[in-house]
LUMBAGU-259074 format. One record per atom (N, C-alpha, C, O): x, y, z. Coordinates in steps of 0.001 Angstrom, whole numbers, padded with zeros to 6 digits, always signed. Layout:
BEGIN
XYZ...
This chain:
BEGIN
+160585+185279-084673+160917+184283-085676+160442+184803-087033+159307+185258-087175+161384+184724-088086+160829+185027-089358+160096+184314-090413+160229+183124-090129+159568+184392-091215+158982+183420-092303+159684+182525-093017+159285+181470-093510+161363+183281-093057+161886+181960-093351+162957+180692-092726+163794+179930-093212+162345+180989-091267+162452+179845-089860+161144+179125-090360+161022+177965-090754+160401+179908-090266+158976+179067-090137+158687+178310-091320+157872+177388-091292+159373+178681-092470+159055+177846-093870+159687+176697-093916+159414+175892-094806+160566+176450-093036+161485+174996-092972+160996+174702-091972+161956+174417-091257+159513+174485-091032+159340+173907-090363+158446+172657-090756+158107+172719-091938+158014+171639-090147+156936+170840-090636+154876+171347-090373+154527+171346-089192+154338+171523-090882+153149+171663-090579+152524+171555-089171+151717+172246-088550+153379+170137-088838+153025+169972-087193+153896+170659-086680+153246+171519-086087+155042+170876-086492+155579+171802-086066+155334+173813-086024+155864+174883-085725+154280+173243-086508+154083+175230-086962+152661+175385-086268+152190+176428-085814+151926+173788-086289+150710+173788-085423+151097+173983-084031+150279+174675-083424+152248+173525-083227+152592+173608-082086+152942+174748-081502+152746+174853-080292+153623+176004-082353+154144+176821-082221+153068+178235-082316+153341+179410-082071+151681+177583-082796+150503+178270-083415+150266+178273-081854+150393+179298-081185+149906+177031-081314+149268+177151-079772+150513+177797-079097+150096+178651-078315+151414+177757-079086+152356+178193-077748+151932+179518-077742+151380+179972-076739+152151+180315-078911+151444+182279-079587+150477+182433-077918+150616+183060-076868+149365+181311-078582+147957+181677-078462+147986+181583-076908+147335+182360-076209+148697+180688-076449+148728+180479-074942+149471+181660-074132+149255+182118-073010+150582+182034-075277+150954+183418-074818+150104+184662-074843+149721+185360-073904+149886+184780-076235+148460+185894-075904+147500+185692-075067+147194+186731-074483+146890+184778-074761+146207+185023-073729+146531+184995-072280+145709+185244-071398+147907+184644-072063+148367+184948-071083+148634+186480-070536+148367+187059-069483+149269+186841-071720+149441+188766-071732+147752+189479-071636+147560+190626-071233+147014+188857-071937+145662+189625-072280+145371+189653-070763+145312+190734-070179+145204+188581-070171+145358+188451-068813+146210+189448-067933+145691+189945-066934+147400+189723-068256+148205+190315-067705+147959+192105-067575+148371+192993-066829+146914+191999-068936+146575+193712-068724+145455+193721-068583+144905+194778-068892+144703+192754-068140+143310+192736-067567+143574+193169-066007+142858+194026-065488+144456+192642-065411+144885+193176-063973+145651+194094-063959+145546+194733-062913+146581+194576-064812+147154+195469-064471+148708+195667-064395+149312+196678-064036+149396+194038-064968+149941+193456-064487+151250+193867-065526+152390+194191-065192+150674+193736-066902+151775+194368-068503+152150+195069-068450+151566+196153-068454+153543+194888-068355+154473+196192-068287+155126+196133-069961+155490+197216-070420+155290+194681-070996+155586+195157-072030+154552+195134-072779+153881+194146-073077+154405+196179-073086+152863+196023-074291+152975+195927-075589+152010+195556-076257+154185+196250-076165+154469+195812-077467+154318+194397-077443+153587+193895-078297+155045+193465-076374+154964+192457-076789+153435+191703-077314+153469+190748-078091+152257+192202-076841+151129+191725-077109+150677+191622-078785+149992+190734-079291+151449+193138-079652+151561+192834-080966+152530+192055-081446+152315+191490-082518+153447+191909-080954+154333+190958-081683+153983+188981-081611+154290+188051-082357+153351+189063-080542+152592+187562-080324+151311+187494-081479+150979+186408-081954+150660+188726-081858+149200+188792-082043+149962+188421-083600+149546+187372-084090+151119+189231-084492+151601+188931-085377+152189+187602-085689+151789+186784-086517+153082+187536-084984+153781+186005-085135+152474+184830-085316+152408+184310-086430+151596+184459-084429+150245+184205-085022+149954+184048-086311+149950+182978-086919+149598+185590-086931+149215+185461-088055+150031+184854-089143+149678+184252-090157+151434+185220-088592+152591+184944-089422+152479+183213-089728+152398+182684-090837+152501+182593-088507+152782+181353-088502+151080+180368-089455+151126+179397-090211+150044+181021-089055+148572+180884-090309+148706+181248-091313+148024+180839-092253+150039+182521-091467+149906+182561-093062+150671+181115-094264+150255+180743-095361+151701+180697-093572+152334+179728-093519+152161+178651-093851+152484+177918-094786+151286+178589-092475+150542+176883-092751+149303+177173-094230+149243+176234-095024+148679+178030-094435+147838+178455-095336+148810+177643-096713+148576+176534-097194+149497+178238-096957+150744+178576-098146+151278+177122-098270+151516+176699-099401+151468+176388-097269+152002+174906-097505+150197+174406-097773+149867+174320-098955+149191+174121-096788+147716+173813-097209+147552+173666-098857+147101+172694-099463+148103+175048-099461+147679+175147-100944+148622+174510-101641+148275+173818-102598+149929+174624-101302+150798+173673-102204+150681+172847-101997+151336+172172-102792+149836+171842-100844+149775+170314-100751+148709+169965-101689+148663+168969-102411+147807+170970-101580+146381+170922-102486+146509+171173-104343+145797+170599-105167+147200+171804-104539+148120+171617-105834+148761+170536-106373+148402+170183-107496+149574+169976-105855+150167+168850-105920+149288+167481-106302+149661+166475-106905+148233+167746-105838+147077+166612-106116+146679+166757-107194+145799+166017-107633
């Protein structure tokens, strides 16, 4: 998903999508703790999308905080 999917989302909506990441990464972290990851890129692209989706919510945070 790109930044500008994620910029038309709602805050709560970007919080939800923050945990699904995280539930995925640690699902994959799991997965190469046993042995189990066969795609390993995907572990950066979860670890990114993450950040992607915090940079986001950050960026709306400050324009709500502006606005005041």
């Amino acid at each position: 998903m790109d930044a500008n999917e994620l910029r038309a989302k709602t805050p709560d909506q970007l919080r939800d999508e923050l945990v699904a990441l995280k539930k995925e990464a640690f699902n994959l972290r799991f997965q190469q703790a046993t042995g189990q990851l066969e795609n390993t890129g995907r572990m950066r692209a979860v670890r990114r999308g993450a950040a992607r989706v915090k940079t986001i919510l950050n960026e709306k945070a400050a324009a709500a905080a502006a606005e005041v």
